[in-house]
C-alpha positions as CSV (number, residue, x, y, z in Angstrom):
1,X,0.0,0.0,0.0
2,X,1.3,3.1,-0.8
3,X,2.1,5.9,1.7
4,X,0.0,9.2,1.6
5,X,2.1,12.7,2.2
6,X,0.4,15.5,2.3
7,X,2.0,18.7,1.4
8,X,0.9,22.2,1.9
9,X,1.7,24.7,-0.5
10,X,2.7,28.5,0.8
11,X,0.7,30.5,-2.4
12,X,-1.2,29.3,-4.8
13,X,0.6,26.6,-7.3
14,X,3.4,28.3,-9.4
15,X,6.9,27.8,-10.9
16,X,8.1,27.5,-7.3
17,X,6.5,24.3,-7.1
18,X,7.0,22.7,-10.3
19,X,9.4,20.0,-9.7
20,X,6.3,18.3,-7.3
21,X,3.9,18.7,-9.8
22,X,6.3,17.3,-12.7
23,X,7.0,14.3,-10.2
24,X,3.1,13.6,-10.1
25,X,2.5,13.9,-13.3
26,X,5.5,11.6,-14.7
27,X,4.5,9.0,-12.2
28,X,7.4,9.5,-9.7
29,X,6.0,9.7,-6.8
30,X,3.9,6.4,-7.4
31,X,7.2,4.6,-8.4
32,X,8.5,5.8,-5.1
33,X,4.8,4.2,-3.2
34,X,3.8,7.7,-2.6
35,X,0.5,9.3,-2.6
36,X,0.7,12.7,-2.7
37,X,-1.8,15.1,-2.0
38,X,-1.4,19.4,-2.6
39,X,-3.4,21.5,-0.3
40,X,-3.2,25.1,-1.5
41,X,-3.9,27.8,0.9
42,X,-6.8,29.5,-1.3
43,X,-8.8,25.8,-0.5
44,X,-9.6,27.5,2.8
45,X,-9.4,31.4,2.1
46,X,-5.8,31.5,3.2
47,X,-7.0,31.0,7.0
48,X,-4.0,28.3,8.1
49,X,-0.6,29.2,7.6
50,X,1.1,25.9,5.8
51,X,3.6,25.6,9.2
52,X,0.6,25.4,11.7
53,X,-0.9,22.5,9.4
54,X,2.5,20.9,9.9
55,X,2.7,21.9,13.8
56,X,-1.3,20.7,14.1
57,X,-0.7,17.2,12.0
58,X,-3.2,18.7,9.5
59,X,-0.3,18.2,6.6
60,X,3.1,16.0,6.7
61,X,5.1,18.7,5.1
62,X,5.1,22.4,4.6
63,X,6.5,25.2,2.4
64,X,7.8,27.7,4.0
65,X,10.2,30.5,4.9
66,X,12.8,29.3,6.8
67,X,11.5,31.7,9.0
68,X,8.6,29.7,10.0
69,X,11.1,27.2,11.1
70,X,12.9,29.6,13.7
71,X,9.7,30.9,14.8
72,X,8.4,27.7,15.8
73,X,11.4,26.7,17.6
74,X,11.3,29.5,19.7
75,X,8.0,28.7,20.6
76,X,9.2,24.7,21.7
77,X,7.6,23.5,18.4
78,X,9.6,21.2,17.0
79,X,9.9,22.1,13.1
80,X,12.8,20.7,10.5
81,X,13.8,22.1,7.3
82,X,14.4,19.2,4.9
83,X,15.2,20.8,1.7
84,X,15.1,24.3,0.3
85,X,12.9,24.5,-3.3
86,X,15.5,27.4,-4.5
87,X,19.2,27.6,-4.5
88,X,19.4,30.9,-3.4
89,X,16.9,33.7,-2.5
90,X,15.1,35.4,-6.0
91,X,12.5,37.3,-3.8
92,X,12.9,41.4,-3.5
93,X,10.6,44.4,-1.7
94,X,9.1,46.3,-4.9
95,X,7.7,49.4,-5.8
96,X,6.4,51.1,-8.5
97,X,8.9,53.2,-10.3
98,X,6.3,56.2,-11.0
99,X,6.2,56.0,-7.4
100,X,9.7,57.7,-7.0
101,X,10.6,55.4,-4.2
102,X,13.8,54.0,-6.2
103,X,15.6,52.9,-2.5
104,X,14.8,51.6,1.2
105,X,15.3,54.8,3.1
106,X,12.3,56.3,0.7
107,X,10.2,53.9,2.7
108,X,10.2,56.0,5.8
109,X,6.0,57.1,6.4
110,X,4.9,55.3,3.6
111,X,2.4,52.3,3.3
112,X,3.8,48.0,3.1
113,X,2.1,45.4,2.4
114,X,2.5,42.9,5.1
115,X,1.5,39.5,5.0
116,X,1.6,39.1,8.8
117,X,4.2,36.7,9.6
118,X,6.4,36.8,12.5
119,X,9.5,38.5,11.6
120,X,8.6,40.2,8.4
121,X,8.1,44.1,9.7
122,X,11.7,43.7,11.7
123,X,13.4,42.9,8.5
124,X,11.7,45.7,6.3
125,X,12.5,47.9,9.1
126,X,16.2,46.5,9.3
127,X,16.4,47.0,5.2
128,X,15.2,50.9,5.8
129,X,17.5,51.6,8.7
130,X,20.3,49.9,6.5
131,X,19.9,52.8,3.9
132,X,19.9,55.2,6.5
133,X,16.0,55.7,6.9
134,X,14.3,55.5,10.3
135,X,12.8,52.2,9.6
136,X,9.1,54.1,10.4
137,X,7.0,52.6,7.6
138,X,3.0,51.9,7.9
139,X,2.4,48.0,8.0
140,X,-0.9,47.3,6.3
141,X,-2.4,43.8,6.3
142,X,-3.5,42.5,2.8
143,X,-4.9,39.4,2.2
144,X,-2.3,37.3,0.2
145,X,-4.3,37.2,-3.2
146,X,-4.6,41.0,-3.4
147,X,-0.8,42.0,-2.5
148,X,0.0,42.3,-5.9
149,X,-3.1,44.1,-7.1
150,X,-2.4,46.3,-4.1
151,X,0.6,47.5,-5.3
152,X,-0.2,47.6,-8.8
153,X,-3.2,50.1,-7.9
154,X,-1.3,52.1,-5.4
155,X,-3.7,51.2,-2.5
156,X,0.5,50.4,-1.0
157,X,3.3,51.5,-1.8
158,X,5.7,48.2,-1.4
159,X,5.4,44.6,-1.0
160,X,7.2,41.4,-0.6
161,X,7.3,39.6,-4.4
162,X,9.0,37.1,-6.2
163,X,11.5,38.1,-9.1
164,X,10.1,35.2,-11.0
165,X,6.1,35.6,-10.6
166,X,5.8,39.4,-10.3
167,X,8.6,40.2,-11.6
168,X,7.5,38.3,-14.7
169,X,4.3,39.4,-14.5
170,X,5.1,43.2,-14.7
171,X,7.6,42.4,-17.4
172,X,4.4,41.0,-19.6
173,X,1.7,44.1,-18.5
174,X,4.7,46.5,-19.3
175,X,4.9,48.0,-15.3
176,X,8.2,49.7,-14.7
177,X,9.5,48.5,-10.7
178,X,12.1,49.2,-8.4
179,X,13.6,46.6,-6.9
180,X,15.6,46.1,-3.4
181,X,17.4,42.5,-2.9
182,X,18.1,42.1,0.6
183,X,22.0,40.8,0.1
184,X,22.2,44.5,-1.6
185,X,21.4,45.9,1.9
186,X,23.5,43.9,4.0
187,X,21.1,41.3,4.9
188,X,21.9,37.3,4.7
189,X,18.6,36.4,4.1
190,X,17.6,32.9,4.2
191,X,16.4,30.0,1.8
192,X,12.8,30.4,1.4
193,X,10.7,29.0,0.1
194,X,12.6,25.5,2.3
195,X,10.3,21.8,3.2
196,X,9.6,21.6,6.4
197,X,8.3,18.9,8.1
198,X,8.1,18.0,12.1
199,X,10.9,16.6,13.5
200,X,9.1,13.6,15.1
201,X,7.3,12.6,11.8
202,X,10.3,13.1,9.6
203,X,12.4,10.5,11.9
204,X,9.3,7.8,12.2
205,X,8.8,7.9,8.6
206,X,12.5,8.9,6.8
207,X,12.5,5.9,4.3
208,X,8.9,7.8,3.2
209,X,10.9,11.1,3.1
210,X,13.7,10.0,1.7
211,X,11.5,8.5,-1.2
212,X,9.8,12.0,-2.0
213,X,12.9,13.9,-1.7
214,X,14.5,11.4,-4.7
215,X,11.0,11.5,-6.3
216,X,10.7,15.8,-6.3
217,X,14.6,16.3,-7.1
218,X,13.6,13.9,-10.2
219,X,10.8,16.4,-11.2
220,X,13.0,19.8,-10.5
221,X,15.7,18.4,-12.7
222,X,13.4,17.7,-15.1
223,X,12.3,21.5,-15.2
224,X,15.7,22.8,-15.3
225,X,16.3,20.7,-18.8
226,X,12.9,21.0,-20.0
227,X,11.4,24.3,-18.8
228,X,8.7,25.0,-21.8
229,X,7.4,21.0,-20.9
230,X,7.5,21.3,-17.2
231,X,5.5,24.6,-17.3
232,X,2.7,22.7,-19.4
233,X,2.8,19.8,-16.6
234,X,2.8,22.5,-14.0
235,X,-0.4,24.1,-15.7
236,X,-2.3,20.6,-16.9
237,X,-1.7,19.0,-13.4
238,X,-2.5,22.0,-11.1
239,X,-5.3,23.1,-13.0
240,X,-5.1,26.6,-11.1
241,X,-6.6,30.0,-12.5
242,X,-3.1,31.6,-11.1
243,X,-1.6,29.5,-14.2
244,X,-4.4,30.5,-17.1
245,X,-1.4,32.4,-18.9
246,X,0.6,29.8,-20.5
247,X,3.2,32.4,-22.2
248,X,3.3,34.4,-18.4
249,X,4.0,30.5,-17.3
250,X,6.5,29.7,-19.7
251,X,8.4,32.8,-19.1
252,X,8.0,32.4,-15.7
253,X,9.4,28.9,-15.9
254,X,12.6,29.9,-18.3
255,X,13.7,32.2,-15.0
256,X,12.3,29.8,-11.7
257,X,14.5,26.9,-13.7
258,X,17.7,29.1,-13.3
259,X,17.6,28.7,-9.6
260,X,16.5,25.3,-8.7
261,X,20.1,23.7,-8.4
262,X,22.7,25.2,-6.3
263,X,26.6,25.0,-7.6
264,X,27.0,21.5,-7.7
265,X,24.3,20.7,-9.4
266,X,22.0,19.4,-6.4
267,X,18.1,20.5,-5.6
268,X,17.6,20.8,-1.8
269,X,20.6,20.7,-0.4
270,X,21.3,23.2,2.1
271,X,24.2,24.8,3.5
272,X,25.0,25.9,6.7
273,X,26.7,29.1,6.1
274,X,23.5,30.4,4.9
275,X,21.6,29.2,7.8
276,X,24.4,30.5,10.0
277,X,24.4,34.1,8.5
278,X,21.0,34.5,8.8
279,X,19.9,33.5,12.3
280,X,23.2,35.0,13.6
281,X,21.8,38.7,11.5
282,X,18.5,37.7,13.1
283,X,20.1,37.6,17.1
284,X,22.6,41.0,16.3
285,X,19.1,42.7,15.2
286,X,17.2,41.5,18.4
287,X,14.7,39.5,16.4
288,X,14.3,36.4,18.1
289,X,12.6,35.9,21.7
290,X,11.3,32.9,23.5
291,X,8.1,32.0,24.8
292,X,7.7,34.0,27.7
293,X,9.7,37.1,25.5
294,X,13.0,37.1,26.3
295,X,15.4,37.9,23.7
296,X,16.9,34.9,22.2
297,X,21.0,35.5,22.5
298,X,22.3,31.9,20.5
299,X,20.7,29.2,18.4
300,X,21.9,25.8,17.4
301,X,21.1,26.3,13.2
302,X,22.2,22.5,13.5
303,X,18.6,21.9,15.3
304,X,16.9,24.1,12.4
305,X,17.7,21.9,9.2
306,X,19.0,18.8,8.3
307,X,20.1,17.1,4.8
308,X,20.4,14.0,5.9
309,X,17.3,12.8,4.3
310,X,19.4,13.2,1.1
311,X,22.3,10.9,2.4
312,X,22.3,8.0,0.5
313,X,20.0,8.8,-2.0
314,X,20.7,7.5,-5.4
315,X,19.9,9.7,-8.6
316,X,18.2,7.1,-10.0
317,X,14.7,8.8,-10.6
318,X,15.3,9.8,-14.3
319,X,12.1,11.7,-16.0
């Protein structure tokens, strides 16, 4: 009998997630006993964060920041990262060009749209004050599906997007933005999105794990030598409205397939100087506090990822 995972997406289904989808449609996951099941957070109006259905059993593994990870840990929960989707980080704070914010600092009084996670306003306020602004800006809660539409209508004035969704997407509607890369401002931030799953379930069931990890690396490979193919599995087997656009998927695709692989050639893998730099940036800054509030002063990384559920893992998945 095959084994059932389910995953929870962070966003709706995009070029993020297309090595799972390629793996379901070419049959990997079955060849690996695997059931896998999607839950995309628009299924419920966005109302459960993908970590709490880990933390809650609701889901077997997550996508998320690798923030979610620290944050759970310093609440006692018990959250692993097991892979990372992307190699290195492709996401960027945006604004309109007509806006005339064209840097951080400009930020100072004006309006961000904030998707309400833990940490998010500290680092926007750390990426102000590291251009010499005040790091005063005015948080406003959007619901995830209308951040983009925010900005585009100036309702805010910056948010949170992905080079290789939004980005895109302005590209193809012809909207001129500014963009701000955190390693541009002196911040290490983190992999994101990374799989996380809870410690306790990832031990009792690793030869599971293990099995989706070689199934999904199979179907992100696949996308990085076949991106035009991959984005037509990634539309046909989602069956999203987010992915009605097959040239704004394709193009999309041609870019997310640039990142999947770090330097060696491997999807997943993680490594620890990234992990290092950016909880260590995350204690300098005062970010991280314990349960009862007090500030969190060191952190074993070592306790917040692992990739030993790619040890002994044979390529042999070929799509």
């Amino acid at each position: 009998m095959n084994t059932t995972i389910k995953l929870a997406l962070d966003r709706t289904p995009n070029t993020n997630h297309t090595g799972f989808y390629v793996a379901q449609a070419k049959g990997a996951y079955k060849q690996a006993g695997l059931d896998v099941e999607f839950i995309s957070p628009d299924q419920e109006n966005y109302q459960t964060a993908p970590a709490r259905r880990v933390a809650q059993s609701d889901a077997h593994l997550a996508i998320t920041p690798s923030e979610s990870v620290i944050s759970y840990q310093t609440n006692g929960v018990k959250l692993i990262a097991v892979a990372t989707l992307l190699a290195r980080d492709v996401s960027a704070i945006m604004t309109l060009r007509e806006s005339g914010i064209d840097r951080p600092q400009q930020l100072d009084g004006k309006v961000y749209a904030s998707y309400g996670a833990r940490y998010e306003e500290d680092i926007i306020r750390q990426l102000i004050q590291n251009d010499d602004g005040r790091g005063q800006f005015i948080p406003h809660k959007s619901p995830w599906a209308n951040i983009w539409r925010a900005l585009v209508t100036r309702e805010v004035d910056a948010a949170w997007c992905w080079l290789t969704w939004e980005g895109v997407k302005a590209d193809i509607d012809g909207i001129d933005l500014n963009q701000f890369l955190f390693d541009e401002y002196e911040i290490p931030y983190g992999y994101n999105p990374v799989l996380t799953a809870d410690q306790e379930w990832a031990d009792l069931n690793a030869d599971a794990l293990r099995a989706f990890l070689e199934a999904t690396a199979a179907g992100f490979r696949y996308a990085v030598k076949n991106p035009d193919e991959s984005a037509r599995l990634l539309m046909k087997t989602a069956n999203h409205p987010s992915l009605s656009n097959r040239n704004f998927v394709e193009q999309s695709q041609q870019l997310a397939s640039g990142y999947y692989l770090d330097g060696e050639g491997n999807w997943g893998f993680m490594h620890r100087t990234i992990w290092v730099s950016f909880v260590n940036w995350m204690i300098r800054n005062r970010m991280l506090t314990d349960a009862k509030g007090e500030i969190i002063q060191r952190m074993d990384v070592d306790t917040l990822f692992t990739n030993k559920y790619f040890e002994g893992i044979p390529a042999v998945i070929r799509l």
